[in-house]
C-alpha positions in Angstrom: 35.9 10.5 11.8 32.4 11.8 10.4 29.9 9.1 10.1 28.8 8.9 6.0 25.4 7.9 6.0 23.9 7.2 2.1 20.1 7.0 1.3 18.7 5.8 -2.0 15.1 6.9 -2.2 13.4 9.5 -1.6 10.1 8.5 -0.7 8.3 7.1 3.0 11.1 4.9 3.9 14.3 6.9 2.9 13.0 10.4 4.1 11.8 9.0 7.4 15.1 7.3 7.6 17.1 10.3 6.6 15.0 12.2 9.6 15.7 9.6 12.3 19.0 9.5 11.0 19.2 13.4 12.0 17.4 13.2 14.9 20.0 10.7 16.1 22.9 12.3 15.0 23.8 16.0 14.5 27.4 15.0 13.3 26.6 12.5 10.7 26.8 13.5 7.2 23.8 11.6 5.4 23.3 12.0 2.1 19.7 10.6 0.3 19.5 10.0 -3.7 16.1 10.4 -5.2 16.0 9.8 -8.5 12.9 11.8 -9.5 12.1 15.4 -8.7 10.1 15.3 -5.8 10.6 13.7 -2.2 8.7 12.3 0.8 6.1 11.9 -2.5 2.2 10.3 -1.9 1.9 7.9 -4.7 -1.7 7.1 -2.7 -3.0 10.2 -3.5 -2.5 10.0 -7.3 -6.2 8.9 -7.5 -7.5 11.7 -5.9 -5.9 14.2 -7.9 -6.6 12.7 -11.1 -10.7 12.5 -10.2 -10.0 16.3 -8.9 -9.7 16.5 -5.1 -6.5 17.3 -4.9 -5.7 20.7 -7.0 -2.8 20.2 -8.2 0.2 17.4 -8.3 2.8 19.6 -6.5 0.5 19.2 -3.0 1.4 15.5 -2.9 4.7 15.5 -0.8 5.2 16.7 3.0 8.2 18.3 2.2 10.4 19.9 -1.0 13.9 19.3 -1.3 15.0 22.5 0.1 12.9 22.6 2.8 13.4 19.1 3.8 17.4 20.1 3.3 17.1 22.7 5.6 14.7 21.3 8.1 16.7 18.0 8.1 20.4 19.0 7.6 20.5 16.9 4.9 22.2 17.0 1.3 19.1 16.2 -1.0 20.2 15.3 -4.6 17.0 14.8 -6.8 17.8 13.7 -10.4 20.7 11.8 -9.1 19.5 8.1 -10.1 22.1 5.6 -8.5 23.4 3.1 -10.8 25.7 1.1 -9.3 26.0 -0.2 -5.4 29.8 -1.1 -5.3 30.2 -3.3 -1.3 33.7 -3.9 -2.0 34.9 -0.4 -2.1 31.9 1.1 -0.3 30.5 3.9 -2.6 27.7 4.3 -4.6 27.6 5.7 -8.7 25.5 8.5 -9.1 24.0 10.0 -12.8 23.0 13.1 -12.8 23.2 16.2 -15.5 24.4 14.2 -18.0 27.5 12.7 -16.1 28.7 10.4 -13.1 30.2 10.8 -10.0 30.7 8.5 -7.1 29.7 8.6 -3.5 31.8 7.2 -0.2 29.5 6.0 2.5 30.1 4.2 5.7 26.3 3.1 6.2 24.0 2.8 3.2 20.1 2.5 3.2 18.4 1.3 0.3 14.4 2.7 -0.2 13.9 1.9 -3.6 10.1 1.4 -3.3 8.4 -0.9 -5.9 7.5 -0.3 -9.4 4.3 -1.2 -10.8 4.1 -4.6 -12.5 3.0 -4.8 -16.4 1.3 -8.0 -17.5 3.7 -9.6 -19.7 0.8 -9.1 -22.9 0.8 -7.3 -26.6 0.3 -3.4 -26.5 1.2 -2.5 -23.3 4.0 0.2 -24.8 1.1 2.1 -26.7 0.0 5.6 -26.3 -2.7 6.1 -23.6 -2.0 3.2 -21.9 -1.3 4.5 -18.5 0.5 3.0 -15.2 0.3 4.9 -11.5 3.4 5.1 -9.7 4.9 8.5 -8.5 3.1 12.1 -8.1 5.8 12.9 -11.1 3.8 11.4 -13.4 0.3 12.2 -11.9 0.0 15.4 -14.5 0.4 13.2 -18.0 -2.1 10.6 -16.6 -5.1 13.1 -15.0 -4.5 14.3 -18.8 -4.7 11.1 -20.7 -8.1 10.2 -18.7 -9.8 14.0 -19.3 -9.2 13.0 -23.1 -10.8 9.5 -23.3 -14.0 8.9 -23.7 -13.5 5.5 -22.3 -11.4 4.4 -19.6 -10.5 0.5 -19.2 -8.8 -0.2 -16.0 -7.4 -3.4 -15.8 -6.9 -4.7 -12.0 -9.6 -4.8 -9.3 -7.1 -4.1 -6.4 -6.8 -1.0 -4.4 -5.6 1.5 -7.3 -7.6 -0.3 -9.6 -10.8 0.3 -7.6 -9.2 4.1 -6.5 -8.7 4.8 -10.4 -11.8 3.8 -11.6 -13.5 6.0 -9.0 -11.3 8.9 -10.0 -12.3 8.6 -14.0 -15.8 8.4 -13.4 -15.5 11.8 -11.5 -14.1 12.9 -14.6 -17.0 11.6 -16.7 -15.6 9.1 -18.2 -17.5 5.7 -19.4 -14.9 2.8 -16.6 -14.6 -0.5 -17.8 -13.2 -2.5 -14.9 -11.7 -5.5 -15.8 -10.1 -8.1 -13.2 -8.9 -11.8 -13.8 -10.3 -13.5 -10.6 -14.2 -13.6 -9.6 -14.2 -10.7 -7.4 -12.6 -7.8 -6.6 -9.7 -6.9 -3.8 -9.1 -10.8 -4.7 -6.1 -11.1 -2.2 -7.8 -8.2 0.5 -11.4 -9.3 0.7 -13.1 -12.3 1.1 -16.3 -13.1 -1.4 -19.3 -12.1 0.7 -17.3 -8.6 1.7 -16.5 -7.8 -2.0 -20.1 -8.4 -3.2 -21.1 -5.0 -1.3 -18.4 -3.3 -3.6 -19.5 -5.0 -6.7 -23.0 -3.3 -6.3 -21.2 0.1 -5.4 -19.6 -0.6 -8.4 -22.7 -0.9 -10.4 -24.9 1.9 -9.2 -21.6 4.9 -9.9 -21.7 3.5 -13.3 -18.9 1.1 -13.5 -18.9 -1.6 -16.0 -17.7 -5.0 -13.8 -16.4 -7.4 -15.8 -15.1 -10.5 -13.3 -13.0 -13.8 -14.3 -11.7 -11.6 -17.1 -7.8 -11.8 -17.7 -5.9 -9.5 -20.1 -5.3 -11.5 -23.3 -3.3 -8.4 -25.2 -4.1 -4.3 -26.0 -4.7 -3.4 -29.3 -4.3 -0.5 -31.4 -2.9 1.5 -34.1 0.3 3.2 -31.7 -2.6 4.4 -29.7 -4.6 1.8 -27.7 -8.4 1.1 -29.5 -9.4 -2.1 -27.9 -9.0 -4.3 -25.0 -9.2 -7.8 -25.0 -9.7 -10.0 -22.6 -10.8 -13.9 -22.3 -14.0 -13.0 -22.1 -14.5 -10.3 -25.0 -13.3 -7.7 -26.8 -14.2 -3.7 -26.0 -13.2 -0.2 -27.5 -11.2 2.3 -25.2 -9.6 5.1 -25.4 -6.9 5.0 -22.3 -6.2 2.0 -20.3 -4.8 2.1 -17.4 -2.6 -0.6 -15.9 -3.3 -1.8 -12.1 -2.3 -5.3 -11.6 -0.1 -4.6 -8.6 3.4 -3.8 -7.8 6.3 -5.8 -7.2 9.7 -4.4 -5.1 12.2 -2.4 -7.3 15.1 -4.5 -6.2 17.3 -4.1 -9.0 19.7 -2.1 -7.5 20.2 -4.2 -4.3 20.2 -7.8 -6.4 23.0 -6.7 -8.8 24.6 -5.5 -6.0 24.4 -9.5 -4.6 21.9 -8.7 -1.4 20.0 -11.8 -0.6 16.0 -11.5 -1.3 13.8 -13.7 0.3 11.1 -16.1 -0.6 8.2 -13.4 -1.3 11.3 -11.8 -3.7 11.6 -8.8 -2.0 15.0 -7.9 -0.4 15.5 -9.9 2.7 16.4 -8.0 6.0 15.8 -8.7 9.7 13.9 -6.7 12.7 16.6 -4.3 12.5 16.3 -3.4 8.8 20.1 -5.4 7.9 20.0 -7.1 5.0 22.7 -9.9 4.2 25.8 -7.3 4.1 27.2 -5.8 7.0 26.6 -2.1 7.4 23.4 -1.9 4.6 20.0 -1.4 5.5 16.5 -1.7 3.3 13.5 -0.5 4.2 9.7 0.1 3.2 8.5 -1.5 -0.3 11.9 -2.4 -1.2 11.6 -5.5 1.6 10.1 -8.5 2.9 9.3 -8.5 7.0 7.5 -11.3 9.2 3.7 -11.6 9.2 2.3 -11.4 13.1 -0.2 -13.8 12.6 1.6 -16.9 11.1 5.4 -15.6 11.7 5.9 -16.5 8.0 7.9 -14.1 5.5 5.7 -11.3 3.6 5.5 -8.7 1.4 2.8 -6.1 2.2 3.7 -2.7 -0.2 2.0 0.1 2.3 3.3 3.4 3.5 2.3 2.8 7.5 5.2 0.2 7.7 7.7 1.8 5.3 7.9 4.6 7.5 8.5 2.9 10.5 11.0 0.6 8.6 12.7 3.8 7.4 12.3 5.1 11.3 14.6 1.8 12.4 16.7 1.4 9.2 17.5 5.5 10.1 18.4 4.9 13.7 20.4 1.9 13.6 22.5 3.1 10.8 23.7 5.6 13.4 23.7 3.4 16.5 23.6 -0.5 15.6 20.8 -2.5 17.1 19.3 0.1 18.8 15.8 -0.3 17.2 13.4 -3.0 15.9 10.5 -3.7 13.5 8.6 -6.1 15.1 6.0 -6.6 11.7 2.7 -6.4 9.9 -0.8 -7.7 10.1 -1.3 -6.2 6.7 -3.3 -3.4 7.8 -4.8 -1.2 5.0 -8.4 1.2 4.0 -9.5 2.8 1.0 -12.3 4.5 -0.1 -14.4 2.9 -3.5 -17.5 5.9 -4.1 -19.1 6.5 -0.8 -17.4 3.2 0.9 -15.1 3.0 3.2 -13.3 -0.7 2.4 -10.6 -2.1 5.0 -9.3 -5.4 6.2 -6.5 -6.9 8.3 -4.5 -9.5 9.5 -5.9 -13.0 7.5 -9.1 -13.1 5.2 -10.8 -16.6 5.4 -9.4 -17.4 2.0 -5.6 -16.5 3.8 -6.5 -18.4 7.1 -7.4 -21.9 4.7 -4.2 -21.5 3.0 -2.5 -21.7 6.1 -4.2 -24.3 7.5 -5.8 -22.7 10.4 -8.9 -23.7 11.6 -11.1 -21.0 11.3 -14.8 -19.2 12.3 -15.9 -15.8 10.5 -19.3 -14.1 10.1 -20.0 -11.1 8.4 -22.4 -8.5 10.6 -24.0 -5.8 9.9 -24.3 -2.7 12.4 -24.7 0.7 12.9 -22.4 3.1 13.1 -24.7 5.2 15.8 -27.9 4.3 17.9 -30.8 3.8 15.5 -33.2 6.3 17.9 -30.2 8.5 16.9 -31.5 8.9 13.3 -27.9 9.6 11.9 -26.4 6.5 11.1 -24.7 4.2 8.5 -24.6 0.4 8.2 -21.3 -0.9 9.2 -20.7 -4.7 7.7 -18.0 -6.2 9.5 -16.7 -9.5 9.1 -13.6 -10.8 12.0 -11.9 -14.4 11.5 -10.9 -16.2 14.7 -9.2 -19.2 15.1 -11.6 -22.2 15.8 -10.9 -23.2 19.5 -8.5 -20.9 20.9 -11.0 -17.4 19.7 -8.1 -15.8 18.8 -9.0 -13.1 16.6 -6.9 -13.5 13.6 -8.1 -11.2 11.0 -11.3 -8.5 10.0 -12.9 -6.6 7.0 -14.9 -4.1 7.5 -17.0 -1.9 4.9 -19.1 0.8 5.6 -20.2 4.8 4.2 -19.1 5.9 7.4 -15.5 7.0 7.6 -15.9 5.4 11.5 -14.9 2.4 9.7 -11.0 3.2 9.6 -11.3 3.7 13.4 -13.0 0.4 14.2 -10.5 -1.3 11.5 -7.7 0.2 13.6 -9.3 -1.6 16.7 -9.6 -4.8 14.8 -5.7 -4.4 13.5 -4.7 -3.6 17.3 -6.6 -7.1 18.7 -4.8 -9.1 16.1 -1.4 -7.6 16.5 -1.6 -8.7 20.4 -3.3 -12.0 19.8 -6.1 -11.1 21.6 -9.4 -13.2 21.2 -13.2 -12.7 21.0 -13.3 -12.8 25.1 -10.7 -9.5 25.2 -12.9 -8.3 22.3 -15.8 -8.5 24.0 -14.7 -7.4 27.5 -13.0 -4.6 25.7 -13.7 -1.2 27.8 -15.0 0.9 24.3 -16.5 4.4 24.5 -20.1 4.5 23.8 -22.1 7.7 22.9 -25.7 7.7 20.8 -23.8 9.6 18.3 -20.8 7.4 17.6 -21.9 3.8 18.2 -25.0 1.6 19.7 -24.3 0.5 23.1 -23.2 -2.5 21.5 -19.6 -1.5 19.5 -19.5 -3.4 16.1 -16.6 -4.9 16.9 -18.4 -6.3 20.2 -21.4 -7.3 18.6 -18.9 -9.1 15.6 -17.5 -11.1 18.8 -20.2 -12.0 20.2 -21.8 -13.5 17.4 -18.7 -15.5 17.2 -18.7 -16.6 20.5 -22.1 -18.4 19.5 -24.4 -17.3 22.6 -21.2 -17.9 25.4 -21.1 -14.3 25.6 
């Protein structure tokens, strides 16, 4: 009997799954729900084309419908929003055109994604207040922003910081508000975000810290925001206060979410009920660090998840996730902004005894003549040097590379010796003969190395 395979989503997880699924199986018929028009979508380059370097909204997907229908042997249904998860009798309602139908399926995959999250506050349903979720909408917000003359943007986390880069390429006078007393307040530690506050400043961006959103105002367009802290004019706000999973779907259904609230699932992408999978956004895995529950949003990992949850809903148990350190870079003006693993802040919540200094480096010999500064921060825990966490900000897009280094040691549990030891490439052009991420461990290692 053929193997019915059902996907709900569309985006990282649920396309990757839907390939794997393929690649697995040529006998399988898998079906994958999306319901908005456009799959394997980018949400995390809405920013870019909004501030104009992207040309147009269409460019952010890998693949259409038809062509990943074709490519994939897959029956794509966009516009089909799914309703209704029925486990007792194992099939799925599906709205579309104006009417509903129902879908059979032997294995389901959920990749509903996350939504973003509106502060619970007055004004937040008028006109030209703005949220960024999917390339769908990308068009109606780039066009709200070219028509303000000032842009509020309320959240100092990675969109937040993205958007507010993007509306002053359009011109635009950025107020950027966030409610703790720096940004990236759950990325960064202090001393690393207080090089982004100055970037901030000097593209033009008005900072304003330790300010939460009281309510929007407005006469069924926003006017005014208004804060704790004061009150300001504005002409489009736009919402960035993070996301949450869009779990819906799987908790009506009666799937069991964890403690972060996120749908839980184990190393093999099952969640509570036999034969259903979750993957990316949608889920909760295990942090690498402490081995505690998270939730960590980010496309890297919800493609993998969709990779496992796709393979083992054709063979069972046949692939893992092992999980995350948190890994993620952005780019805020002309700096490059990463972290992993634990910040300090993270680490003392925890209750691990920590060390961390920040360092700043080159990027390239200085006799070289072509280099940038590369501040770099790593967090090891006191005694055993096991490197446990790293930011690392810089105008050189090296940075990502060097983060990647950073995310690899912690991933492995390796410490400040390994770190140090570490056979790195060295070339005038591309580093000093002491690697940042050497020189950050030996700093660390307080003169023993």
């Amino acid at each position: 009997m053929t193997l019915r395979i059902a996907i709900v989503g569309g985006g990282a997880a649920g396309a990757s799954a839907a390939a794997r699924a393929r690649k697995w199986s040529q006998d399988a018929r898998i079906t994958m729900f999306e319901a908005g028009s456009m799959i394997t979508h980018a949400p995390c380059g809405i920013p870019y084309y909004v501030g104009g370097i992207v040309g147009d909204s269409s460019m952010l997907k890998t693949y259409t419908p038809a062509e990943f229908s074709r490519s994939r042997n897959v029956e794509v249904r966009t516009g089909a929003r799914v309703t209704e998860v029925d486990l007792r009798n194992r099939r799925l309602r599906v709205e579309e055109g104006g009417s509903a139908s129902y879908q059979e399926w032997d294995r389901l995959i959920l990749a509903t994604g996350a939504r973003p999250a509106v502060p619970p506050v007055e004004g937040v349903d008028l006109e030209g207040v703005f949220t960024v979720r999917l390339p769908d909408g990308a068009r109606a917000l780039r066009e709200g922003l070219s028509a303000a003359g000032t842009v509020a943007v309320v959240g100092g986390g990675y969109i937040g910081l993205e958007m507010a880069d993007a509306a002053r390429s359009l011109g635009k006078r950025v107020l950027l508000f966030e409610a703790m007393d720096h940004v990236l307040p759950t990325t960064v530690d202090p001393d690393v975000a207080e090089i982004i506050h100055e970037e901030l400043r000097s593209n033009g961006v008005e900072l304003h810290l330790s300010e939460p959103l009281v309510r929007l105002e407005g006469d069924g367009r926003v006017r005014r925001v208004v804060t704790e802290g004061g009150s300001y004019a504005a002409d489009a706000v736009v919402l960035a206060v993070g996301v949450r999973p869009d779990s819906e779907l799987a908790e009506a259904a009666g799937l069991r979410t964890g403690p972060t609230g996120a749908v839980d699932v184990n190393e093999y992408m099952e969640t509570s009920e036999p034969d259903v999978y979750a993957a990316g956004d949608l889920v909760e895995t295990t942090h690498l660090v402490t081995g505690k529950r998270v939730w960590i949003p980010l496309a890297p990992p919800a493609n993998k998840m969709g990779q496992v949850a796709g393979a083992n809903a054709v063979s069972p148990r046949s692939l893992r996730f092992p999980g995350v350190v948190g890994t993620a870079v952005t780019k805020v003006f002309r700096y490059y902004v990463g972290r992993t693993g634990l910040s300090d802040a993270q680490a003392r919540e925890e209750g691990i005894g920590f060390e961390s200094k920040l360092v700043n480096t080159r990027s390239a010999a200085e006799y070289y003549g072509i280099y940038e500064t590369i501040h770099i921060k790593l967090t090891v825990e006191r005694g055993s040097g096991r490197i446990i966490g790293g930011q690392i900000v810089s105008r050189d897009k090296i940075a990502a590379g060097y983060l990647d280094l950073v995310a690899t040691m912690v991933s492995r549990g390796m410490t400040i010796d390994d770190a140090f030891f570490a056979d790195l490439s060295y070339s005038p052009a591309t580093s000093p003969v002491w690697h940042p991420v050497i020189t950050a461990a030996r700093v660390l290692s307080h003169g023993r190395l």
